[in-house]
C-alpha positions as CSV (number, residue, x, y, z in Angstrom):
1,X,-14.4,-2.5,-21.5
2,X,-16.0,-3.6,-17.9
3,X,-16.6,0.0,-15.9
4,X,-15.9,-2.4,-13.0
5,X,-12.7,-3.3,-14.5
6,X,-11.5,0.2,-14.8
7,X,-12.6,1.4,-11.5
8,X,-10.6,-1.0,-9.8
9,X,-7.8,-0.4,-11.9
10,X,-7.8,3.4,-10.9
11,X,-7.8,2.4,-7.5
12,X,-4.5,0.3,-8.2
13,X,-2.7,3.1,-9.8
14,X,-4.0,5.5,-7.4
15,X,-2.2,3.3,-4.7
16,X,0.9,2.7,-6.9
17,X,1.0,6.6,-6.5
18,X,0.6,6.5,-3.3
19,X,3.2,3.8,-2.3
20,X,5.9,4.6,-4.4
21,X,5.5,8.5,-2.7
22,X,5.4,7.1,0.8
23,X,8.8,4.9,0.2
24,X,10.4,7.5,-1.4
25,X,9.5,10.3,0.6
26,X,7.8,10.2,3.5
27,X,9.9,6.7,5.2
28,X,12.8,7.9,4.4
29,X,12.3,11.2,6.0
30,X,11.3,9.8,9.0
31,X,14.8,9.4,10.0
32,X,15.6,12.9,9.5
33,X,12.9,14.0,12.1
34,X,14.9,13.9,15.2
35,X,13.9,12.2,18.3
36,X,12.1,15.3,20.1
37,X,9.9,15.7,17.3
38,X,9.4,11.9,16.0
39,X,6.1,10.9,17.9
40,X,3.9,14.2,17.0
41,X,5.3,14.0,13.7
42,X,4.5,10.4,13.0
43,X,1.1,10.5,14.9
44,X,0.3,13.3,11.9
45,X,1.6,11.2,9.6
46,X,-0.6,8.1,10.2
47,X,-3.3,10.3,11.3
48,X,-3.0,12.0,7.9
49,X,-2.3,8.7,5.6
50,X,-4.3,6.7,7.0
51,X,-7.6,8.4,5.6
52,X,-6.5,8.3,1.8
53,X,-4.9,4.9,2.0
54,X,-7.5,2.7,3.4
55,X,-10.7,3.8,1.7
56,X,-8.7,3.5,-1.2
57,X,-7.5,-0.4,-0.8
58,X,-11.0,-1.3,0.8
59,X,-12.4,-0.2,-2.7
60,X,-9.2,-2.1,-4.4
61,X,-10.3,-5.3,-2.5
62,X,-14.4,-4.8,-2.9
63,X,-13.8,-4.7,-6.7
64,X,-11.7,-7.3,-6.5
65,X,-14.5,-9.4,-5.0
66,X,-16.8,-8.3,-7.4
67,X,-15.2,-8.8,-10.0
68,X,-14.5,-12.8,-9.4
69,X,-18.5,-12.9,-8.4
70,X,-19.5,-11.4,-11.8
71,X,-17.5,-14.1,-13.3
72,X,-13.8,-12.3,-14.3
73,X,-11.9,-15.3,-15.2
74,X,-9.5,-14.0,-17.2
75,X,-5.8,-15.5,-15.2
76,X,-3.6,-12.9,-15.6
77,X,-6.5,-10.7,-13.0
78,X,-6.7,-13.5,-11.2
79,X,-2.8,-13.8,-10.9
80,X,-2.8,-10.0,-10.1
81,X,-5.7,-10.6,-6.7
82,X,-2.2,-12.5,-5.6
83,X,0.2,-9.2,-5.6
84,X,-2.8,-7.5,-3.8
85,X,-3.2,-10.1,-0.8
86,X,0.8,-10.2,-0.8
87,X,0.6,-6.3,-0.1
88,X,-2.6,-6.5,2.6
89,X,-0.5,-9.3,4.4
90,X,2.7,-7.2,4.1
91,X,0.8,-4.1,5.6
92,X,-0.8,-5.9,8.4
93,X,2.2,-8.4,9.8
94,X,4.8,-6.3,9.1
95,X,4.4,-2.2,8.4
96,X,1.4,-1.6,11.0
97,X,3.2,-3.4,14.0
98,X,6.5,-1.3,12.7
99,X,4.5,1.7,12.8
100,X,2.8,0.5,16.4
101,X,6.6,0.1,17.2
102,X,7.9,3.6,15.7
103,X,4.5,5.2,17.5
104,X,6.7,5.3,20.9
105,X,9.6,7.3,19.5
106,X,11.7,7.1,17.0
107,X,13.7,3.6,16.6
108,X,16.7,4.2,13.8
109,X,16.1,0.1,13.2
110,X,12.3,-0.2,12.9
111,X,12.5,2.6,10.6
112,X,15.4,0.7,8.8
113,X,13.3,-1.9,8.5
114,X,10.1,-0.3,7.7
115,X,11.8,1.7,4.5
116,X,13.2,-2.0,3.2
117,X,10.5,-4.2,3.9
118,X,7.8,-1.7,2.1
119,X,10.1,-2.2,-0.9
120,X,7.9,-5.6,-0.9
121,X,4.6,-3.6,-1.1
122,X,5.8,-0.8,-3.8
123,X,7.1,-3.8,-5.9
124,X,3.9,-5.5,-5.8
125,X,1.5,-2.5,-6.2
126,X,3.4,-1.9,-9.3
127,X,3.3,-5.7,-10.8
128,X,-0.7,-5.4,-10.4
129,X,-0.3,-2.1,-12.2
130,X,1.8,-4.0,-15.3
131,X,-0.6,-6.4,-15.1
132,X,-4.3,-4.3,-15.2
133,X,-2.3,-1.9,-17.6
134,X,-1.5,-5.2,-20.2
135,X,-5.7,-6.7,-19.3
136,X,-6.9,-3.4,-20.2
């Protein structure tokens, strides 16, 4: 078994853990904050999230890479470097400018939004997951 291979699948599952906590707890709650409270409590909340979650998919996608240099060429890894771009996209052009957006107080719809559009990001997390868990 590649070491490589297994490092970056730890960080995947590490991150499923993450993702599927975050969109079952933590998005969901933030519409039970209430208004006063929303920006300190969301401030903590990236402030707090933000130091396990990107380390964490900045080693997913460095593996990544590493692994296609060192010649992985088996397509269902490949196919699974798809459902990680599909979550970096999803992060970047749509939950960080709903989070910029939720940073000036608490907006019932961007919140809404932010709790059904992450569905997107849990679902694909977890397909990579199916998929490293089947490679390996």
């Amino acid at each position: 078994m590649n070491s490589l291979l297994l490092i970056h699948a730890a960080t995947t599952f590490t991150l499923i853990g993450l993702i599927w906590t975050i969109q079952l707890v933590h998005y969901p709650l933030f519409a039970e904050v209430g208004r006063e409270n929303f920006p300190e409590y969301h401030a903590r909340h990236c402030r707090r999230i933000t130091p396990l979650v990107a380390p964490l998919m900045l080693g997913e996608a460095i593996t990544a890479g590493l692994l296609i240099l060192w010649g992985a060429r088996n397509p269902w890894l490949l196919g699974s470097f798809l459902f990680m771009v599909l979550s970096w996209l999803s992060t970047w052009r749509v939950q960080v400018p709903l989070h910029a957006r939720l940073a000036n107080g608490f907006d019932a719809a961007a919140q809404h939004r932010l709790v059904a559009t992450n569905w997107f990001r849990t679902a694909a997390w977890t397909v990579r997951g199916i998929i490293l868990l089947c490679i390996i």
